[in-house]
N, C-alpha and C positions, 0 to 999 in steps of 0.2 A: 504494500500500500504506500502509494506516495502523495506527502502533500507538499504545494510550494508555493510560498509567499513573496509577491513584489510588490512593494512601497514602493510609489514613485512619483517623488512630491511636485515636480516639474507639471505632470499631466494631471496632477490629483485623484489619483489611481491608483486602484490595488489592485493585483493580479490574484486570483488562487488556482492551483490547477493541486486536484486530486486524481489521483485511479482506484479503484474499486474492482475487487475480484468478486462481479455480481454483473449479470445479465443487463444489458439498459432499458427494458422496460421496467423493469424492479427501479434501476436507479430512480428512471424517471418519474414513478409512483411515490418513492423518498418524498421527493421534492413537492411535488404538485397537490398531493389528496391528503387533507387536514389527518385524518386517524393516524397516517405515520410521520409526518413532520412534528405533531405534539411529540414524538416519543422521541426525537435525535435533537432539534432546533435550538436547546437554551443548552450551555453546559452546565454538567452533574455540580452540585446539590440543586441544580433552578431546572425546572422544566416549564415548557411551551404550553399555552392555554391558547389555543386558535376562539375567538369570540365569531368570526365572521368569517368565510372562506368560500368565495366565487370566484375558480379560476376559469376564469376567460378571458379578452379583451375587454379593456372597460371594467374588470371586476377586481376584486382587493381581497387580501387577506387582512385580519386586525387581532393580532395578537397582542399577549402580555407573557414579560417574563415571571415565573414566579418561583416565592421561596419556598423548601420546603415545610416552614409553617402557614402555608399560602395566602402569602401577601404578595401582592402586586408588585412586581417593581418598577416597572416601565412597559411600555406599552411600545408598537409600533404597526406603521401600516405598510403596506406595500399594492401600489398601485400596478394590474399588469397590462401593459403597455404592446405587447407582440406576442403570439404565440406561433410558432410551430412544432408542429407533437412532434415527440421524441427527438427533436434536435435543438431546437432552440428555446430560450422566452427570457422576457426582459420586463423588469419592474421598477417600478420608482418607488422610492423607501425612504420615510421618513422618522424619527422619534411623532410619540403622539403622548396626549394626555388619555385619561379612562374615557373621556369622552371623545373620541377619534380626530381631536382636533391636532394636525399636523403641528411639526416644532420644525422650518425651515430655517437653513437650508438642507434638501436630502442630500441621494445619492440615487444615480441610474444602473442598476445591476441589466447585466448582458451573462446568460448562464448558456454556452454549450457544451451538448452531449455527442457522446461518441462512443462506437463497441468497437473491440478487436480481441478475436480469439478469447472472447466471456470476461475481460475487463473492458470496463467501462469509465473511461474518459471526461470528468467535469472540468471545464475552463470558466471561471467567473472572473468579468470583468465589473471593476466598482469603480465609477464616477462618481467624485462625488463637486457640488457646484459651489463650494470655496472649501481653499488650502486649508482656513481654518476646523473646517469639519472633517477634513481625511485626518488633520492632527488627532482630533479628541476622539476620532473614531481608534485609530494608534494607542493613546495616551489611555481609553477607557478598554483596554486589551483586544484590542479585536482579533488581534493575533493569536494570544492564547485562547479568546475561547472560542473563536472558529476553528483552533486544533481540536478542542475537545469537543465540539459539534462534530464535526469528520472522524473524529476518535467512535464517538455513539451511532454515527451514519455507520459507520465500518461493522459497529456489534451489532447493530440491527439487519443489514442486509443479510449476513451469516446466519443468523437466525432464519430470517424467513427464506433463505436460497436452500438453508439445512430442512425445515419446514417442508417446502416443493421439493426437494428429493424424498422425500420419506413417504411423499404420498403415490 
């Protein structure tokens, strides 16, 4: 499994590129349908509470991270912007309050998918539309805990890949 991180404060832009020994329609089910992004999204001790989840164009997700004595800790939205199944989709991502009112400025995520020989291939690009929010995105770890998101993506594909073999 590999993951790779580039800051690149010039363009305002993070790179991540992960691989996944799991099929891309599985990947792409990770990503897209609330039942399994609550289970990998926030890292361990916080997990994901999807409030809203309409993926199409024009549709959003509206989540909150939370702790595990379930307090809220922030929220966020994601606006999606493009979809093409199992290869591409793009959203606009903002901090929000309990009330889904955006905290600008976001960040335009660009997420491609890709198979070869039953690894599966994610490329995330994040724009985000001032330096000062790639920083605080930086500074409030986004590094480490988009490892330990890809850490819990990784346990959970294994499961349900181990899951459909057994059936």
């Amino acid at each position: 499994m590999l993951f790779d991180f580039i800051v690149d404060k010039p363009t305002k832009t993070v790179v991540v590129n992960a691989e996944f020994d799991a099929e891309l329609p599985l990947v792409w089910d990770a990503y897209t349908k609330q039942e399994l992004l609550d289970q990998w999204w926030a890292p361990k001790p916080l997990t994901s509470r999807t409030k809203v989840m309409d993926f199409r164009v024009g549709g959003r997700r509206f989540y909150a991270m939370v702790s595990p004595e379930g307090d809220e800790l922030g929220w966020a939205i994601q606006k999606y912007t493009s979809i093409s199944p199992k290869t591409n989709f793009k959203f606009f991502n903002a901090f929000a309050d309990k009330d889904e009112n955006p905290e600008l400025p976001g960040s335009d995520w660009d997420l491609n998918f890709s198979e070869q020989d039953g690894t599966t291939k994610v490329s995330i690009s994040i724009y985000n539309e001032s330096l000062e929010r790639l920083e605080r995105m930086v500074e409030m770890g986004f590094i480490e805990g988009s490892t330990a998101q890809l850490n819990n993506l990784n346990e959970l594909l294994a499961r349900l890949s181990k899951q459909k073999e057994s059936k």
